[in-house]
N, C-alpha and C positions, 0 to 999 in steps of 0.2 A: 697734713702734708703740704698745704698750700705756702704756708711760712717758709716751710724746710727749701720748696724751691722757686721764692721769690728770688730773683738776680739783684741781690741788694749791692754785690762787689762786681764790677768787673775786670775780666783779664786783661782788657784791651787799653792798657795806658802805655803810655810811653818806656816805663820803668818795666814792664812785663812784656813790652814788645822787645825793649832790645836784650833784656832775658834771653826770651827764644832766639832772637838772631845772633847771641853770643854761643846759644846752645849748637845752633845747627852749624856755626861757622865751625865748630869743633869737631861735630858729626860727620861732615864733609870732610876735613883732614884726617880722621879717622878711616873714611872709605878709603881717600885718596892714597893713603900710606898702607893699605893692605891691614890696616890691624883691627877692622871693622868689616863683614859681610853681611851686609842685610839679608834678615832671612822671616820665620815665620815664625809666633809664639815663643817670641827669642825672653819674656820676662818667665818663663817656666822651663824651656828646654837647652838654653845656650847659659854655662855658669862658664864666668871666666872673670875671677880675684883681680886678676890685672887689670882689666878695665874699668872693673867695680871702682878699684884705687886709684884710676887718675880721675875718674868722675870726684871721689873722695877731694881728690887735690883741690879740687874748684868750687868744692862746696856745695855738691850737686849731690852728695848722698846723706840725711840724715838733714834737710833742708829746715823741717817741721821741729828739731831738736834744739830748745835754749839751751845758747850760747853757754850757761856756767857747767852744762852738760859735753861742751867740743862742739854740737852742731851751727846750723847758720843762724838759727832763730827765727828762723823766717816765717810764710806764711802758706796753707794747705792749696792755694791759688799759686803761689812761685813752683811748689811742687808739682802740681797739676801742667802746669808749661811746660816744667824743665822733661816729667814723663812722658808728657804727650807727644815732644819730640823723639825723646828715643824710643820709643814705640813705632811711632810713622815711619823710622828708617831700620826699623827689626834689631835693635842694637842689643849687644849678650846683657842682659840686668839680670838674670835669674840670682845670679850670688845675692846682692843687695837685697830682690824685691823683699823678698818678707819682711825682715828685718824693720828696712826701710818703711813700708808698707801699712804696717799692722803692728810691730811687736813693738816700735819706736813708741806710738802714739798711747797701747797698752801700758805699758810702763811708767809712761808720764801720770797718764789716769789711776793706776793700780799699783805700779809697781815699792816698794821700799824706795826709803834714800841708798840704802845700801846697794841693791840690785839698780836701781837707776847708775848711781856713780860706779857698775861692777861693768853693765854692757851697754848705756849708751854713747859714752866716746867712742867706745871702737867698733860701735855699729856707723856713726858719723865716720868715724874715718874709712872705713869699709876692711877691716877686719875682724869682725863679727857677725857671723849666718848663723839664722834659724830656721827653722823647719816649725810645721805649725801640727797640734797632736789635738785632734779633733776628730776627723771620720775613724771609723772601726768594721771590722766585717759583721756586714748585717747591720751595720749602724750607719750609714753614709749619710744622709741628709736629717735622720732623724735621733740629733745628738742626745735629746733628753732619756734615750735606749743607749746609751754606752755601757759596755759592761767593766771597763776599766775602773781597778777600785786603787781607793788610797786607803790603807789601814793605821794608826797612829802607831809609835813605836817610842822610845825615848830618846829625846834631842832629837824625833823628824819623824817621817811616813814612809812607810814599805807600797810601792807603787807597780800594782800587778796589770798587765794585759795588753791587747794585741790592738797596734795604729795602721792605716794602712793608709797609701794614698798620699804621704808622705814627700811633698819634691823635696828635692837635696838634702835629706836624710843622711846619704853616706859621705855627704861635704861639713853641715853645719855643726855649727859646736852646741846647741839645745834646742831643744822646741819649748812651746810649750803645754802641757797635756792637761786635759779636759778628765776628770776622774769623779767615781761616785764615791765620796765619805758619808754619808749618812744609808741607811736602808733607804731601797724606794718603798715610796708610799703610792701604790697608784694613782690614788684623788689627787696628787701633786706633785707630777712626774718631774718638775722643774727644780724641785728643792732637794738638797743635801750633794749639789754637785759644787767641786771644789777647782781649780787646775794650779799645778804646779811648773813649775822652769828644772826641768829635767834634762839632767849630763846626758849627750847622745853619746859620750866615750865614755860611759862610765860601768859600774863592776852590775849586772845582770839583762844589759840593754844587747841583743842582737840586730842586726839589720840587713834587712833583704831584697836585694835588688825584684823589681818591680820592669820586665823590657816593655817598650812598648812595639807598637806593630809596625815601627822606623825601624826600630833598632834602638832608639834613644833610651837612654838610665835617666831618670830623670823622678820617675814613683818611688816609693819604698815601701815596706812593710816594718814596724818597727814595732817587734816584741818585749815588754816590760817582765823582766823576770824577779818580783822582789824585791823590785830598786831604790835603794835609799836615798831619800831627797828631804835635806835638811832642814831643819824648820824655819830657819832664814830665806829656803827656795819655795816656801808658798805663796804664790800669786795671787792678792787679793785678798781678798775674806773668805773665810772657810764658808762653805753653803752659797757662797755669791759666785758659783762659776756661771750661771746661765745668764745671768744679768750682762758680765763681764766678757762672755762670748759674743753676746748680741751686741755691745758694743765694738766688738772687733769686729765683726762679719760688716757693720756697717764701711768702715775702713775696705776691707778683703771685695766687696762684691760692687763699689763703687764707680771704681778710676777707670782712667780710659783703656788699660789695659783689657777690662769685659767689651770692647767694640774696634780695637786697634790691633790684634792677636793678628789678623789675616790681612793687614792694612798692604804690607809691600806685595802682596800679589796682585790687590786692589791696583795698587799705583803702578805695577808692570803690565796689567791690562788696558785701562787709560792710556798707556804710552804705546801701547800697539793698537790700540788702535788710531790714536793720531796717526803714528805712522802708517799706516791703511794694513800691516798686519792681520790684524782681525778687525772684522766689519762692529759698528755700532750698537749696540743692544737695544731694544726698545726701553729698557727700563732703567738704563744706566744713570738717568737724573735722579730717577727715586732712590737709589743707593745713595749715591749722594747724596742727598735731603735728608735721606735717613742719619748718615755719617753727620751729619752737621746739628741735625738734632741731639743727638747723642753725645756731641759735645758740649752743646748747651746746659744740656740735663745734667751731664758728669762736672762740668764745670760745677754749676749752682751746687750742686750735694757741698762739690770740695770748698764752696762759699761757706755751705752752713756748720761743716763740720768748724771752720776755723771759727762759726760764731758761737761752738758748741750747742747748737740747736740737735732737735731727734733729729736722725738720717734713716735709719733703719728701713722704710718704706721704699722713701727714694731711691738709697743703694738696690733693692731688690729691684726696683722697674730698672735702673740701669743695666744691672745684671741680665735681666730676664729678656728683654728687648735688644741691647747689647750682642748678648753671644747669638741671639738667633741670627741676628743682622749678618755677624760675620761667618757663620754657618752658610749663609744666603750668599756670600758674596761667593764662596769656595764653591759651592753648587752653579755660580755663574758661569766661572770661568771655566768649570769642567764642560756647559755645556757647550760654551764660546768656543774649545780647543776640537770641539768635534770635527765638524767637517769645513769648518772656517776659517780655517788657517791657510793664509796667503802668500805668496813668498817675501820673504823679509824686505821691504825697504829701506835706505841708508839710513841710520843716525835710528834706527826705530831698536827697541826693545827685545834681546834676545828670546828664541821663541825656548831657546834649552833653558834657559831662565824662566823665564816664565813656568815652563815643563815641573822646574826644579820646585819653584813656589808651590805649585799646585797639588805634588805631590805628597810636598809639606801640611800642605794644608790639609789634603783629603785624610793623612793619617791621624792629625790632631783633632779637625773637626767633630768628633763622636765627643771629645768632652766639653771643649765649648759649653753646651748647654748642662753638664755635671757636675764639676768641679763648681764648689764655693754656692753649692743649694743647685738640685734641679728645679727646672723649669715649674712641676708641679709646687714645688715645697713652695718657690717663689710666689707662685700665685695665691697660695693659701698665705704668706707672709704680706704683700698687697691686698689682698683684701679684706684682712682684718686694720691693717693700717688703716682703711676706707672707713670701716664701724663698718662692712658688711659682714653677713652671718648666712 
């Protein structure tokens, strides 16, 4: 692990700085023209195509994708910048993230020439969303139990069983699904799983909205009834699905999105209490500290993935340390809003805003720490990373 997060690159050159300030100058005119509101956990629960596409315009989605593919070519550090800003200002990515995120990079690694030149231009361009087909009921953190199976069929696979947990399932045009083709064998619960790129519009797939306790559509449940998925849509190697998940979950449980979900409530607390709104916390540096480590850490992973070094471990302490932090931050302000609330000062931080975040945040927080490996799973993936036993 110690290679993986040596800080061999850094973000901090002139070419990456003005990156960001060409990013946020953008972000800014976005607020400032109403077509942007900063909010909370806006890379899962705010999907909105249109923005996806001017981000597209600039070259800001599908960043990680060579150029003979549409994308920028660029590098897993430009992309780290350019998310890290729209993050800090809660900006809608959910359309892009996965895509963008996880299934870009899958593809390059696993995918066909054909399936490469089918969905990564118009994921670079931001017209193509996916959904990712991995947890199951009864199966959430522990995917080597999927009971999703693929059975062979002629020219393709008949693809039965139930996904759940699903975001923008009833937006994206495939996922892609995690399935058992071989029997298990108990002594080797990791082998005989396959995953396929699977039509979400397509003849035996149902999908079902998932509310959550906002109000937000944003989960799904996505039932496979038989679905035929052609032999050109198998992902990888047959028997190579567990390998080929571990390498995506490095990607999914990495970037700053695991420590920046609860960021703009963070930063509308800071700003009342400059404005003497609400009084000082005693531990408001160690959030901080924490936030800045957490950058550090998320940065270096996104070093070593561009060096194609293992991440796997890394990603998990991100993760794992990450969501807690920002759990922690929403637990802050809840307890800051209790009787400490002061009357508003000029120029300070609306406290119905703030209100607004908070509320946000107290309904999301429950998965923070679930989605993309619980807390437990993580720590047992850390500490075999270690050689511990």
């Amino acid at each position: 692990m110690s290679s993986t997060l040596a800080p061999r690159t850094t973000v901090a050159t002139d070419e990456m700085n003005a990156l960001r300030a060409k990013v946020r100058a953008f972000l800014a005119d976005e607020i400032a023209t109403g077509h942007l509101t900063p909010w909370i956990d806006t890379w899962l629960t705010r999907w909105d195509e249109e923005f996806t596409r001017r981000l597209a315009e600039r070259g800001w989605v599908g960043i990680t994708i060579p150029t003979k593919y549409g994308g920028g070519g660029g590098t897993h550090l430009e992309r780290f910048v350019v998310t890290e800003e729209l993050l800090s200002v809660g900006a809608p990515v959910a359309a892009q993230w996965v895509a963008d995120r996880q299934i870009a990079p899958s593809l390059l690694s696993y995918g066909t020439e054909e399936q490469k030149e089918k969905y990564l231009p118009r994921i670079a361009a931001g017209e193509c969303c996916f959904g990712i087909g991995m947890s199951e009921p009864d199966s959430g953190s522990d995917l080597a139990s999927v009971r999703t199976k693929g059975i062979k069929v002629d020219s393709g696979w008949r693809v039965t069983g139930t996904k759940v947990w699903t975001s923008g399932a009833q937006h994206a045009e495939a996922f892609i699904a995690l399935a058992r083709t071989e029997p298990l064998d108990p002594s080797h619960r990791h082998a005989g799983l396959s995953q396929f790129i699977v039509d979400l519009r397509g003849e035996g797939v149902t999908i079902r909205p998932i509310i959550s306790l906002s109000g937000d559509h944003h989960f799904n449940e996505v039932v496979l009834e038989s679905v035929f998925v052609p032999d050109e849509m198998v992902f990888g190697q047959l028997g190579n699905g567990w390998e080929q998940v571990n390498s995506e979950l490095a990607f999914e449980r990495s970037g700053p999105e695991r420590f920046l979900s609860s960021f703009r409530l963070f930063a509308a607390e800071i700003a009342a209490i400059s404005a003497g709104t609400l009084p000082e916390r005693s531990d408001l540096g160690r959030s901080v500290a924490r936030m800045a480590s957490l950058h550090n850490l998320s940065q270096n992973v996104a070093g070593a993935l561009q060096r194609g070094e293992p991440a796997d471990t890394a990603a998990a302490l991100v993760k794992l340390l990450g969501t807690t932090t920002e759990g922690d931050l929403v637990d802050a302000v809840s307890t800051q809003l209790g009787d400490n609330v002061r009357p508003a000062a000029g120029g300070s931080a609306s406290l119905s805003e703030i209100k607004g975040l908070l509320r946000a945040g107290l309904h999301q927080r429950p998965g923070f720490t679930l989605r993309g490996g619980t807390n437990e799973i993580l720590r047992g993936v850390i500490a075999r990373g270690l050689g511990m036993r």
